[in-house]
mmCIF file of the N, C-alpha and C atoms, coordinates in Angstrom:
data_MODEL
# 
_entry.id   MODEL 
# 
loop_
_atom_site.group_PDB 
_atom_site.id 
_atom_site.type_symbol 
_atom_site.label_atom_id 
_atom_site.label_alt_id 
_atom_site.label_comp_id 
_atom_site.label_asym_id 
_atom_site.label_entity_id 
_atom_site.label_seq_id 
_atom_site.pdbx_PDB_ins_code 
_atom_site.Cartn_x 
_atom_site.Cartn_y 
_atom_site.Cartn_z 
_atom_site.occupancy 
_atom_site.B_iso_or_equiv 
_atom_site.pdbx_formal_charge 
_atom_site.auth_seq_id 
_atom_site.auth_comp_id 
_atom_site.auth_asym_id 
_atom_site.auth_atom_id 
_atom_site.pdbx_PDB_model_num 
ATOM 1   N N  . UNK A 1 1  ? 66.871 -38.835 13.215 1.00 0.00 ? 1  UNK A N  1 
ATOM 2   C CA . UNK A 1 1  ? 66.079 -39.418 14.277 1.00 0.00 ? 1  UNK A CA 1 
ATOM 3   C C  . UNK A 1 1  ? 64.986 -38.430 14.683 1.00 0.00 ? 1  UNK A C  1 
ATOM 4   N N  . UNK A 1 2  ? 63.702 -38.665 14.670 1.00 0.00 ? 2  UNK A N  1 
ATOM 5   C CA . UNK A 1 2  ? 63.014 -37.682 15.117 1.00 0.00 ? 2  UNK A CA 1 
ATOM 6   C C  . UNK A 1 2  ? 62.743 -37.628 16.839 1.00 0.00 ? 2  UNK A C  1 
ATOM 7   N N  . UNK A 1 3  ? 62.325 -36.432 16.595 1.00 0.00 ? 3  UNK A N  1 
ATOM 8   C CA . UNK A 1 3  ? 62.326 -35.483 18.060 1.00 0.00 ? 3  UNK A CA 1 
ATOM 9   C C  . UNK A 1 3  ? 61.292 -36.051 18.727 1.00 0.00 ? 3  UNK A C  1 
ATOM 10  N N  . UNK A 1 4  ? 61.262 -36.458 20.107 1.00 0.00 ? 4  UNK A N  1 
ATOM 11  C CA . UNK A 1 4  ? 60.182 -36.564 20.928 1.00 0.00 ? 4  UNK A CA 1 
ATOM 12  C C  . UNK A 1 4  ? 59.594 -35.528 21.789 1.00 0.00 ? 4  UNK A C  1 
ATOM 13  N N  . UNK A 1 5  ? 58.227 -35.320 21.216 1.00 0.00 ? 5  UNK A N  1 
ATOM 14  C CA . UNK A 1 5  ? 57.511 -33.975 21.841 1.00 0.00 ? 5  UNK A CA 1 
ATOM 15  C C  . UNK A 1 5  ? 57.040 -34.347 23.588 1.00 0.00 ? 5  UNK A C  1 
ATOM 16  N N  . UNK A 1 6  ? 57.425 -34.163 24.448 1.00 0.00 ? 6  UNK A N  1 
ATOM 17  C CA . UNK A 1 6  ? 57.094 -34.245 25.841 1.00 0.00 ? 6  UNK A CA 1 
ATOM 18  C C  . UNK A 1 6  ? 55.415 -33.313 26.522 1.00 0.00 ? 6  UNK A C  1 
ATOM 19  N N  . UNK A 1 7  ? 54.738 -34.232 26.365 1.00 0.00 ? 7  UNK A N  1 
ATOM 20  C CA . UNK A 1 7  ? 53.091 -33.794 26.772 1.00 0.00 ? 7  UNK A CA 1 
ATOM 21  C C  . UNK A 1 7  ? 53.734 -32.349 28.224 1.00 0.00 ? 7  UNK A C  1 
ATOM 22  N N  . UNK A 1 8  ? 52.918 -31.776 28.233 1.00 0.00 ? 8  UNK A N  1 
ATOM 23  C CA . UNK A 1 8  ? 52.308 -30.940 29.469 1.00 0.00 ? 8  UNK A CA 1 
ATOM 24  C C  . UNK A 1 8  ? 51.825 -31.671 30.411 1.00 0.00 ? 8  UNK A C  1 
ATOM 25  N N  . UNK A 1 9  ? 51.611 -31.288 31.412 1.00 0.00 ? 9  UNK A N  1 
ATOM 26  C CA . UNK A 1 9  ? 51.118 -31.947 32.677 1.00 0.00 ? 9  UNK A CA 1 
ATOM 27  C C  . UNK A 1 9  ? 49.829 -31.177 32.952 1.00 0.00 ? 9  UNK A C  1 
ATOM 28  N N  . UNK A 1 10 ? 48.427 -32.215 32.587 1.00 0.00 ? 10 UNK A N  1 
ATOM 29  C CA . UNK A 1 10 ? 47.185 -31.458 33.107 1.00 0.00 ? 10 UNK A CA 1 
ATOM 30  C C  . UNK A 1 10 ? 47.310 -31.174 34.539 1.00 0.00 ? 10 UNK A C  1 
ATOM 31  N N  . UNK A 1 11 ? 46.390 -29.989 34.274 1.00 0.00 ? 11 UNK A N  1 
ATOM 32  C CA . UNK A 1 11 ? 46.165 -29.393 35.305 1.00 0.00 ? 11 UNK A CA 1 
ATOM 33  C C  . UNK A 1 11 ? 45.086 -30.067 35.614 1.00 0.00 ? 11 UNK A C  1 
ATOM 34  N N  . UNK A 1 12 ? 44.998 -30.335 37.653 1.00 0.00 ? 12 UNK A N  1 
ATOM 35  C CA . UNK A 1 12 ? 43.977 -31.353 38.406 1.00 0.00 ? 12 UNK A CA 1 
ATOM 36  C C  . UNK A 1 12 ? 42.902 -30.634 38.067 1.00 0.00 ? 12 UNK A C  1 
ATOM 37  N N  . UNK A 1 13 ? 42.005 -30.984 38.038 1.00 0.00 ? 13 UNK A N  1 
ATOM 38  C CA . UNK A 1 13 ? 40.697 -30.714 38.443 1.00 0.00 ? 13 UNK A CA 1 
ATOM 39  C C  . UNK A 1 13 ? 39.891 -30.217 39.856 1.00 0.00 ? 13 UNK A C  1 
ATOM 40  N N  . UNK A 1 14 ? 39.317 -29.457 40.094 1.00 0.00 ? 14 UNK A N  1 
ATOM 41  C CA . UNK A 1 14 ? 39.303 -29.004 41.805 1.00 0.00 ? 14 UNK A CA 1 
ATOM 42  C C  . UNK A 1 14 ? 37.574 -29.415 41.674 1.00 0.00 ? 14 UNK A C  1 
ATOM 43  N N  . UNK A 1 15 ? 37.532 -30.283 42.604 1.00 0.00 ? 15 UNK A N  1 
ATOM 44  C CA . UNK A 1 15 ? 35.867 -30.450 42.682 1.00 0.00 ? 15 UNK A CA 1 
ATOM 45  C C  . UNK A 1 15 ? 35.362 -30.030 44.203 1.00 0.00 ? 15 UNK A C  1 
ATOM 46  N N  . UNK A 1 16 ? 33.890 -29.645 44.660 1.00 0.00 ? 16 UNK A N  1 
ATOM 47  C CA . UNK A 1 16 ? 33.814 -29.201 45.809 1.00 0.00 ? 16 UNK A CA 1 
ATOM 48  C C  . UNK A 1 16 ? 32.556 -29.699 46.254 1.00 0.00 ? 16 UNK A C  1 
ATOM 49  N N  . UNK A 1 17 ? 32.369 -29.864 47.323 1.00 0.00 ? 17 UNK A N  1 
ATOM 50  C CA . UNK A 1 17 ? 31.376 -31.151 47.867 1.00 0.00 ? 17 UNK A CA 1 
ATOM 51  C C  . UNK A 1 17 ? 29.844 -29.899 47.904 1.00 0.00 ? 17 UNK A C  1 
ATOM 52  N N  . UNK A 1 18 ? 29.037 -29.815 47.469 1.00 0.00 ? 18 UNK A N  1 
ATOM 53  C CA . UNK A 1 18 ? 27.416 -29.421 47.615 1.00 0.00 ? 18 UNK A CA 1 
ATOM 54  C C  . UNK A 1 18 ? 26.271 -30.294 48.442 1.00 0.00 ? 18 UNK A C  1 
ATOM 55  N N  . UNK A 1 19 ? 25.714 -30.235 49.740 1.00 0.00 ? 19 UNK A N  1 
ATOM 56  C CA . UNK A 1 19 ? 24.982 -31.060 50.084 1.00 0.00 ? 19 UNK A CA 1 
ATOM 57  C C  . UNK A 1 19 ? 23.284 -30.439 50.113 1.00 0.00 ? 19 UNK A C  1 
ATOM 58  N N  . UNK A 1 20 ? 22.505 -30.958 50.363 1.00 0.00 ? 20 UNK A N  1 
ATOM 59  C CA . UNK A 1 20 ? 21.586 -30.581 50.280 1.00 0.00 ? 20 UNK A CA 1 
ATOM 60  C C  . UNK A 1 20 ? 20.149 -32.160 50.656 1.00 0.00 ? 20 UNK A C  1 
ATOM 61  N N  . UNK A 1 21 ? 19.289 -31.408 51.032 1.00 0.00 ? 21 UNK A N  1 
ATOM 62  C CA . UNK A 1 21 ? 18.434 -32.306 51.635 1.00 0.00 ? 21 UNK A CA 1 
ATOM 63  C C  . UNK A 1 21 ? 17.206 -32.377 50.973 1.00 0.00 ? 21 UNK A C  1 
ATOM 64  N N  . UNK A 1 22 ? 16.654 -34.000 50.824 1.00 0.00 ? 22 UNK A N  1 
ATOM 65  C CA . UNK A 1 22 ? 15.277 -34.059 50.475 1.00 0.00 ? 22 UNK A CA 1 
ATOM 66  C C  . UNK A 1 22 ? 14.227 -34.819 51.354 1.00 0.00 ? 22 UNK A C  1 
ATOM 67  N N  . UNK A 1 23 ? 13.418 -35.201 51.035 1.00 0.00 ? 23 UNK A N  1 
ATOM 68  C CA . UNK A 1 23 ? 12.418 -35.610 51.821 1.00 0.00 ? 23 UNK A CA 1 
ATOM 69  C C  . UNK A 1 23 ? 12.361 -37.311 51.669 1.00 0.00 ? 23 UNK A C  1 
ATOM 70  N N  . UNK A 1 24 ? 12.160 -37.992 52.640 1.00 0.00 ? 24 UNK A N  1 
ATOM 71  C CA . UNK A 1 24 ? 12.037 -39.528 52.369 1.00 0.00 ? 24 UNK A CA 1 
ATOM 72  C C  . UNK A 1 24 ? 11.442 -39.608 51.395 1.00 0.00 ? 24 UNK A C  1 
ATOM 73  N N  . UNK A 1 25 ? 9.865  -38.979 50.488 1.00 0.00 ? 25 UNK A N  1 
ATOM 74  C CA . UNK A 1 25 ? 10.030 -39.319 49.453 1.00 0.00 ? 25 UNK A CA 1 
ATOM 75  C C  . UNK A 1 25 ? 10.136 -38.890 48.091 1.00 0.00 ? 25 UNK A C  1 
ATOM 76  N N  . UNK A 1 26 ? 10.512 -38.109 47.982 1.00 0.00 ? 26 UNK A N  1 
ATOM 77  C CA . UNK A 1 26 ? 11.520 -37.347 47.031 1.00 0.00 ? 26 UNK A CA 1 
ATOM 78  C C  . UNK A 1 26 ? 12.893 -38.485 47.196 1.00 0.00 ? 26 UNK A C  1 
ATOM 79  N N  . UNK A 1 27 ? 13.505 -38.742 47.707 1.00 0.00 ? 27 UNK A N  1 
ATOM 80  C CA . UNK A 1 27 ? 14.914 -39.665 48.172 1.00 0.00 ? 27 UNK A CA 1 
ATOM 81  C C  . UNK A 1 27 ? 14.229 -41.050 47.398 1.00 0.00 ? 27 UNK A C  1 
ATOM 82  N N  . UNK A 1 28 ? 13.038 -41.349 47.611 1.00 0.00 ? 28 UNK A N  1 
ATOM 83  C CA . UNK A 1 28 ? 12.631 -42.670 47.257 1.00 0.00 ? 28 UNK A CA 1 
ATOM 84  C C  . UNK A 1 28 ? 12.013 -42.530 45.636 1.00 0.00 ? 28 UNK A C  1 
ATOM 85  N N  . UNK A 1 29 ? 11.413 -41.675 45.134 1.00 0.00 ? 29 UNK A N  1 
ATOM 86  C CA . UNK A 1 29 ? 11.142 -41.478 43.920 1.00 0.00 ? 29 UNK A CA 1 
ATOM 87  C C  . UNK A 1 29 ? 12.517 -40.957 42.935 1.00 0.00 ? 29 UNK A C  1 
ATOM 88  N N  . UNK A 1 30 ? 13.066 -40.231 43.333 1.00 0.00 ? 30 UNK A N  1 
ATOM 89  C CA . UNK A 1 30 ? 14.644 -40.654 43.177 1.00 0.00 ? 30 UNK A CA 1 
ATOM 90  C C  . UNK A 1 30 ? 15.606 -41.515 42.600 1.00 0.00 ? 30 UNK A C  1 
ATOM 91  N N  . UNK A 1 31 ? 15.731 -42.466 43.954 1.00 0.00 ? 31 UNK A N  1 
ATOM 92  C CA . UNK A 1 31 ? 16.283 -44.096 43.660 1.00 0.00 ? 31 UNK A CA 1 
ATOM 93  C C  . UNK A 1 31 ? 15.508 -44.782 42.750 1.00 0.00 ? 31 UNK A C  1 
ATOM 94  N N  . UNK A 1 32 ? 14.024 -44.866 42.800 1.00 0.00 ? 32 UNK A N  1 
ATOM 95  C CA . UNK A 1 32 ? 13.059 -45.396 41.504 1.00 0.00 ? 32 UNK A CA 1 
ATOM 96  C C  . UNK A 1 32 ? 13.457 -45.004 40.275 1.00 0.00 ? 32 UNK A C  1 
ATOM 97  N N  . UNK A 1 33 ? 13.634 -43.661 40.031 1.00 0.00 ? 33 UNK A N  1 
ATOM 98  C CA . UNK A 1 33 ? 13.336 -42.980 38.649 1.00 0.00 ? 33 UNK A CA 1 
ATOM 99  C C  . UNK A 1 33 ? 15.251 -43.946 38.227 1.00 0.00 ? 33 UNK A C  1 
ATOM 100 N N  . UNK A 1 34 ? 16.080 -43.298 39.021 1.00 0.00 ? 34 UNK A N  1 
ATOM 101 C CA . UNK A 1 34 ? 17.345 -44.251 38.638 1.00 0.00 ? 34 UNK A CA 1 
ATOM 102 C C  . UNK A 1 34 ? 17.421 -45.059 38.227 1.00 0.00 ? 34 UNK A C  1 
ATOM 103 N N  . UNK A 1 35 ? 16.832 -46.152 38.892 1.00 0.00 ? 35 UNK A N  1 
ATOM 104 C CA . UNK A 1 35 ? 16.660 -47.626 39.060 1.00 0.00 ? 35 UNK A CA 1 
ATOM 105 C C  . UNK A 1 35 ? 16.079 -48.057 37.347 1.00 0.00 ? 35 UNK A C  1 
ATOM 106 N N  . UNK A 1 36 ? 15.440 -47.159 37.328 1.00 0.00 ? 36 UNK A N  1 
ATOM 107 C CA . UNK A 1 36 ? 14.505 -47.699 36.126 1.00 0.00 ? 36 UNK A CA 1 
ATOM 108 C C  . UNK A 1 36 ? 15.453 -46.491 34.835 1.00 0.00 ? 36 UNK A C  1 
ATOM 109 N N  . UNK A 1 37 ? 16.059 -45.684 35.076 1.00 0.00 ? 37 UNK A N  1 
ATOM 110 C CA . UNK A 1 37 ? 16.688 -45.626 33.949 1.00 0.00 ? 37 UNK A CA 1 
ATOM 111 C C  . UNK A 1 37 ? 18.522 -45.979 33.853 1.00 0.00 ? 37 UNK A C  1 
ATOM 112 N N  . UNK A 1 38 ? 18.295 -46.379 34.818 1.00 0.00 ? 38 UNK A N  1 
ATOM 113 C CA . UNK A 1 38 ? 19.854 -47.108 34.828 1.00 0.00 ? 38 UNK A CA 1 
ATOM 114 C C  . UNK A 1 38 ? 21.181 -46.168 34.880 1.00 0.00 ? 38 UNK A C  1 
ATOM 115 N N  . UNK A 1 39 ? 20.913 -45.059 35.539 1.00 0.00 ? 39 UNK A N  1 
ATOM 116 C CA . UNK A 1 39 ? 21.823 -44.219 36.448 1.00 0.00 ? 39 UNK A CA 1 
ATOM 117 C C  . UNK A 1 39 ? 21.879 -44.070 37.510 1.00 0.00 ? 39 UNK A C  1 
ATOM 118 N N  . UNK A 1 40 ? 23.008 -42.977 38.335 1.00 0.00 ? 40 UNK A N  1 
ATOM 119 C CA . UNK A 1 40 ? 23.089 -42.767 39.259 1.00 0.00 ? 40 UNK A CA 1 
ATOM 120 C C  . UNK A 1 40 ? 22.777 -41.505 40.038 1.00 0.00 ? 40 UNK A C  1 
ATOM 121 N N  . UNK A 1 41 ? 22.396 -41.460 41.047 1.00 0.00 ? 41 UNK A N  1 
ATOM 122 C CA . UNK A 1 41 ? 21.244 -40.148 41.011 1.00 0.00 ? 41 UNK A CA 1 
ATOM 123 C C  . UNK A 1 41 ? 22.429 -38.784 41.001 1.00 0.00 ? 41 UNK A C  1 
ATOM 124 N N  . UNK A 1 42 ? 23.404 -38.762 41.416 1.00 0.00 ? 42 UNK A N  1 
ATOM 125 C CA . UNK A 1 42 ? 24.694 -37.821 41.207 1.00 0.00 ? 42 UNK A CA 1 
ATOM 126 C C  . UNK A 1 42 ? 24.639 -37.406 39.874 1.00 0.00 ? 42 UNK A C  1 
ATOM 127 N N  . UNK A 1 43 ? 24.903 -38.572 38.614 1.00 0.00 ? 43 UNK A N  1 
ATOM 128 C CA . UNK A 1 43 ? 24.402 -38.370 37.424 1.00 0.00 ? 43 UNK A CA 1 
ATOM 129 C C  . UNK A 1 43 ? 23.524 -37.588 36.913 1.00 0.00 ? 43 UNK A C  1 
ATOM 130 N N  . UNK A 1 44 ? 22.469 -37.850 37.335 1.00 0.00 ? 44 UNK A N  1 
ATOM 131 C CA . UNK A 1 44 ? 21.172 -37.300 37.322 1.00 0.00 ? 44 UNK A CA 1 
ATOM 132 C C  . UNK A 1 44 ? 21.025 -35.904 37.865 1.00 0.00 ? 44 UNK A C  1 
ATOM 133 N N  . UNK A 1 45 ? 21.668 -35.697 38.755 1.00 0.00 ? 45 UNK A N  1 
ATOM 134 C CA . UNK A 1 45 ? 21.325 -34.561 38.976 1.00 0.00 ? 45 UNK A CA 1 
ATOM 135 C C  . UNK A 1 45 ? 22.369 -33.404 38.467 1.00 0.00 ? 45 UNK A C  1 
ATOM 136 N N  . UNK A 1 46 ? 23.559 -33.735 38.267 1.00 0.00 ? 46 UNK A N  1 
ATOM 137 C CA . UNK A 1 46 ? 24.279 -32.765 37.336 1.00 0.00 ? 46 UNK A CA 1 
ATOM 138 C C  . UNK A 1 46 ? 23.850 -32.767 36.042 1.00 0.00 ? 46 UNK A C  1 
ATOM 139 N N  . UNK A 1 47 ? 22.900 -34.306 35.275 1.00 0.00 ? 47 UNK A N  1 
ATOM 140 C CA . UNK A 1 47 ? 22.711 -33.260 34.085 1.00 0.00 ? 47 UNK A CA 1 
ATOM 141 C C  . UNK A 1 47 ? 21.606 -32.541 33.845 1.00 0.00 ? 47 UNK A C  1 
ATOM 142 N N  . UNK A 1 48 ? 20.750 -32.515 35.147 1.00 0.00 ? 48 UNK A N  1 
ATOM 143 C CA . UNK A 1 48 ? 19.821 -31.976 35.153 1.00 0.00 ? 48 UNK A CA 1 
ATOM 144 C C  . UNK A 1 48 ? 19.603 -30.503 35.319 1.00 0.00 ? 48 UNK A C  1 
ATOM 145 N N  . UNK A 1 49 ? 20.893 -29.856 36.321 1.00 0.00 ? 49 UNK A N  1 
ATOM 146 C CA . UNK A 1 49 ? 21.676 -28.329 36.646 1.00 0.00 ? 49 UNK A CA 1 
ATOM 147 C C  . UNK A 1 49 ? 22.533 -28.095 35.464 1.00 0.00 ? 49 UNK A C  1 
ATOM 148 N N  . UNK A 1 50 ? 23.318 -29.059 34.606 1.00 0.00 ? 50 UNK A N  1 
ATOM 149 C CA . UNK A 1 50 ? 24.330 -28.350 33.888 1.00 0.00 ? 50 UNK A CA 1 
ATOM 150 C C  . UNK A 1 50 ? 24.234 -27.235 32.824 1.00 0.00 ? 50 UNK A C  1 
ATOM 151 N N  . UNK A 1 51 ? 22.944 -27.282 32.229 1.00 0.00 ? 51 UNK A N  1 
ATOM 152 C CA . UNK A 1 51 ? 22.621 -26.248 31.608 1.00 0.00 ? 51 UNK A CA 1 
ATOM 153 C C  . UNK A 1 51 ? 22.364 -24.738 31.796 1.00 0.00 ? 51 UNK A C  1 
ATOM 154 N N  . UNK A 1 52 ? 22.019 -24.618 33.732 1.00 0.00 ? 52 UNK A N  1 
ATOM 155 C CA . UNK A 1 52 ? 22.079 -23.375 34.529 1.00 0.00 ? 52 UNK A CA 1 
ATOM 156 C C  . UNK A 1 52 ? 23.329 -23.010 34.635 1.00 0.00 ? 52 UNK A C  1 
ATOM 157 N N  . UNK A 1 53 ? 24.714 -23.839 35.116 1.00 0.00 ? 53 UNK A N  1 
ATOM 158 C CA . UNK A 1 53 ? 25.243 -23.873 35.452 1.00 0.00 ? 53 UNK A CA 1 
ATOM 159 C C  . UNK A 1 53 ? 26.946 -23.146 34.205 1.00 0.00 ? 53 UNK A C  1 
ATOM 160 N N  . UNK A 1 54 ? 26.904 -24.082 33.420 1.00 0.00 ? 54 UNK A N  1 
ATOM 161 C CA . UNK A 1 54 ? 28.034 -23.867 32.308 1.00 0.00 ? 54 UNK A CA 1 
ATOM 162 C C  . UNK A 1 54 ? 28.133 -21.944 31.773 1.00 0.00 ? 54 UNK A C  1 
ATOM 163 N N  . UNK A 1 55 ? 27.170 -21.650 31.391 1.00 0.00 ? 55 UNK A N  1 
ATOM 164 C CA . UNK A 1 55 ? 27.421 -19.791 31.152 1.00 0.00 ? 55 UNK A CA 1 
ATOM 165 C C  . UNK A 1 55 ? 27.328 -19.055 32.267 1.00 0.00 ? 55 UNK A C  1 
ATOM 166 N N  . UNK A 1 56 ? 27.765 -19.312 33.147 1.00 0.00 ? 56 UNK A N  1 
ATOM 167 C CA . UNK A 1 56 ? 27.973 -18.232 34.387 1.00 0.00 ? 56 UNK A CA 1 
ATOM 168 C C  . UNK A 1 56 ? 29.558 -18.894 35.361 1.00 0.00 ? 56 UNK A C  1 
ATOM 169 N N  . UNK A 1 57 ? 30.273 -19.166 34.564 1.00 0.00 ? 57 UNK A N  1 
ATOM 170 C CA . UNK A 1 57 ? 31.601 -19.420 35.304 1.00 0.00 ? 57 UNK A CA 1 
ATOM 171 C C  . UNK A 1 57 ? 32.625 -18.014 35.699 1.00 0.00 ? 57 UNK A C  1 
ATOM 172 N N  . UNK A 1 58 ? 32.436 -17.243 34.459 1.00 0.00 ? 58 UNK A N  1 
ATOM 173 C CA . UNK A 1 58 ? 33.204 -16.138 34.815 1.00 0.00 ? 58 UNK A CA 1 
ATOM 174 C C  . UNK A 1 58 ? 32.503 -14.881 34.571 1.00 0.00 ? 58 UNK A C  1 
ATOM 175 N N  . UNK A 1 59 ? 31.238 -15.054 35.097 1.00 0.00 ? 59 UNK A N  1 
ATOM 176 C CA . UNK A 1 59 ? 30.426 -13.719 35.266 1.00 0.00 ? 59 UNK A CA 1 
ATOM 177 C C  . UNK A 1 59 ? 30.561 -13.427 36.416 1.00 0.00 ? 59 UNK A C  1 
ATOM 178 N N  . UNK A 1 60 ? 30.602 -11.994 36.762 1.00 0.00 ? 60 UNK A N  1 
ATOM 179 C CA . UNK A 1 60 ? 31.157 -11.161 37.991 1.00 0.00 ? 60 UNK A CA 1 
ATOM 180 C C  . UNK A 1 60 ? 29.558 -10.669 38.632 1.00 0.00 ? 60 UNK A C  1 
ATOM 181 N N  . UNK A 1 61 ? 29.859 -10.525 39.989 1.00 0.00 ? 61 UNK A N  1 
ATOM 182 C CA . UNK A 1 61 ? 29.007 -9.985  40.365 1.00 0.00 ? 61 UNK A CA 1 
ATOM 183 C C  . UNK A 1 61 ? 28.772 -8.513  40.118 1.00 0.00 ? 61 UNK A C  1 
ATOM 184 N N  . UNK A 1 62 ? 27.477 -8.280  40.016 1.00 0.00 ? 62 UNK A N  1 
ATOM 185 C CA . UNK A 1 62 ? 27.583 -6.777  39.965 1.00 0.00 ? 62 UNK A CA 1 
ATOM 186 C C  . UNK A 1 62 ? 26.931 -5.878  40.654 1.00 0.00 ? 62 UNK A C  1 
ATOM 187 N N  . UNK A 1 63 ? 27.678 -5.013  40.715 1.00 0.00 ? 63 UNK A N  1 
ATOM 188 C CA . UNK A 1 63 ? 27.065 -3.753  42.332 1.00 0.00 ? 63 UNK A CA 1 
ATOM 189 C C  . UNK A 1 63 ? 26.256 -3.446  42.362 1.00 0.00 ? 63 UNK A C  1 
ATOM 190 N N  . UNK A 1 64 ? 25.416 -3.270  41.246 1.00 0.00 ? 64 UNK A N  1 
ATOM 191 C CA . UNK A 1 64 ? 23.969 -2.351  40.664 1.00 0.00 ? 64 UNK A CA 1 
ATOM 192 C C  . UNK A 1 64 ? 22.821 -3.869  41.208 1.00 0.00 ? 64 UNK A C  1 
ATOM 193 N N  . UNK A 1 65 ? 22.340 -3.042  42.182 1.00 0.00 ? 65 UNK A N  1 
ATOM 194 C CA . UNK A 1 65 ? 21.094 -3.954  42.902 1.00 0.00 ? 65 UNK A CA 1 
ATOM 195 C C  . UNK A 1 65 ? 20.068 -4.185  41.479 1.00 0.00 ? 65 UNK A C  1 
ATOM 196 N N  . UNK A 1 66 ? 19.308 -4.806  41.563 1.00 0.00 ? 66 UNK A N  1 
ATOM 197 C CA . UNK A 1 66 ? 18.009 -5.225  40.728 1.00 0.00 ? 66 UNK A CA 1 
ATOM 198 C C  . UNK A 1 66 ? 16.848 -4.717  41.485 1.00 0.00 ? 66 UNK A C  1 
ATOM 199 N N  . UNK A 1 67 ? 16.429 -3.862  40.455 1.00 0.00 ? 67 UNK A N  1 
ATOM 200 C CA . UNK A 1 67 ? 14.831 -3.484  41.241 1.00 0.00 ? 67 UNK A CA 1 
ATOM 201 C C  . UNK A 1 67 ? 13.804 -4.449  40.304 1.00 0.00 ? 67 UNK A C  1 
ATOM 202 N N  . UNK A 1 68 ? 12.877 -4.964  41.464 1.00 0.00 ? 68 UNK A N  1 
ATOM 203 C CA . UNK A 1 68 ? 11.547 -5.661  41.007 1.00 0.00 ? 68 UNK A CA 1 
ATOM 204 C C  . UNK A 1 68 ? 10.988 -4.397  39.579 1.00 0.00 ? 68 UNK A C  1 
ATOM 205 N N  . UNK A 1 69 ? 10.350 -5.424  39.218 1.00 0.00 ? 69 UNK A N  1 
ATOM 206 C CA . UNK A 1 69 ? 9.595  -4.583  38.163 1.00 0.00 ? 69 UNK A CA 1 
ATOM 207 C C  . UNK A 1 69 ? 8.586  -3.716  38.626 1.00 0.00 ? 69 UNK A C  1 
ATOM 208 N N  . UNK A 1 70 ? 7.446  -4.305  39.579 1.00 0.00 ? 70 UNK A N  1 
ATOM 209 C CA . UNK A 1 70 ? 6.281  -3.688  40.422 1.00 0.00 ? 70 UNK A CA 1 
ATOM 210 C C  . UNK A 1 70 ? 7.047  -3.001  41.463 1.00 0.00 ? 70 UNK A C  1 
ATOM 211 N N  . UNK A 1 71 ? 8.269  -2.368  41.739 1.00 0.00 ? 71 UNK A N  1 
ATOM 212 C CA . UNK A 1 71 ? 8.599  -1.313  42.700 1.00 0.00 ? 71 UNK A CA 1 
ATOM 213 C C  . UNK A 1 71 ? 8.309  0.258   41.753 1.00 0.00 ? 71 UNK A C  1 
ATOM 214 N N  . UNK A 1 72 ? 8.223  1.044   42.693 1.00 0.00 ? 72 UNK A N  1 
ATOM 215 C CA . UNK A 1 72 ? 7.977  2.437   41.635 1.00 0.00 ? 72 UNK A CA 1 
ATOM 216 C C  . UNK A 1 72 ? 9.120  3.127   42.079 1.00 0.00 ? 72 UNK A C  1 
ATOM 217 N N  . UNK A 1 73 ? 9.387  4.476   41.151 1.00 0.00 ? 73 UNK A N  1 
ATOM 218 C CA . UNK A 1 73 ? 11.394 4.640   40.814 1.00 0.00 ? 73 UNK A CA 1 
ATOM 219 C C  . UNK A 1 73 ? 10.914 5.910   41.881 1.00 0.00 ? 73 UNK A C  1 
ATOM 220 N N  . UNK A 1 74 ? 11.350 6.562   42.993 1.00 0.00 ? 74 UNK A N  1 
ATOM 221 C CA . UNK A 1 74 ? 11.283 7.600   44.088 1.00 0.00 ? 74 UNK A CA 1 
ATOM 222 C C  . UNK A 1 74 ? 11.832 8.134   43.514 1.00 0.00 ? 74 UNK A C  1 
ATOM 223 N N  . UNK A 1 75 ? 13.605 8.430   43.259 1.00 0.00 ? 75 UNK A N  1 
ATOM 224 C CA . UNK A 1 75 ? 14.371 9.261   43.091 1.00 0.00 ? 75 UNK A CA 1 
ATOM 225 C C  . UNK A 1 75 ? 15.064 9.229   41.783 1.00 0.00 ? 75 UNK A C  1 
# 
């Protein structure tokens, strides 16, 4: 009789709410651009960030400040 392999239990997913504000019409060119390509602007706007977003999940911050290029080195 063969053996029944018993799945794992995914792990949930943790999602976290981002808000942010636009202008009546930015909000209205928006809903247009949607409208006419037949998404949803949530849609739209994650795949529009996901490419910033995906290679920096487990990059650390790091202590070493950034100097501008046009600063000059004192010490």
């Amino acid at each position: 009789m063969p053996s029944k392999k018993t799945k794992k239990a995914k792990k949930p997913v943790k999602f976290k709410t981002i808000t942010f504000k636009v202008t009546a019409r930015q909000k209205r060119s928006l809903m247009n651009f949607c409208r006419s390509r037949r998404t949803t602007p949530t849609k739209l706007i994650k795949k529009a960030i996901r490419p910033m977003l995906e290679n920096y999940g487990g990059l650390k911050k790091s202590a070493v400040q950034q100097v501008a290029v046009n600063q000059l080195e004192l010490f």
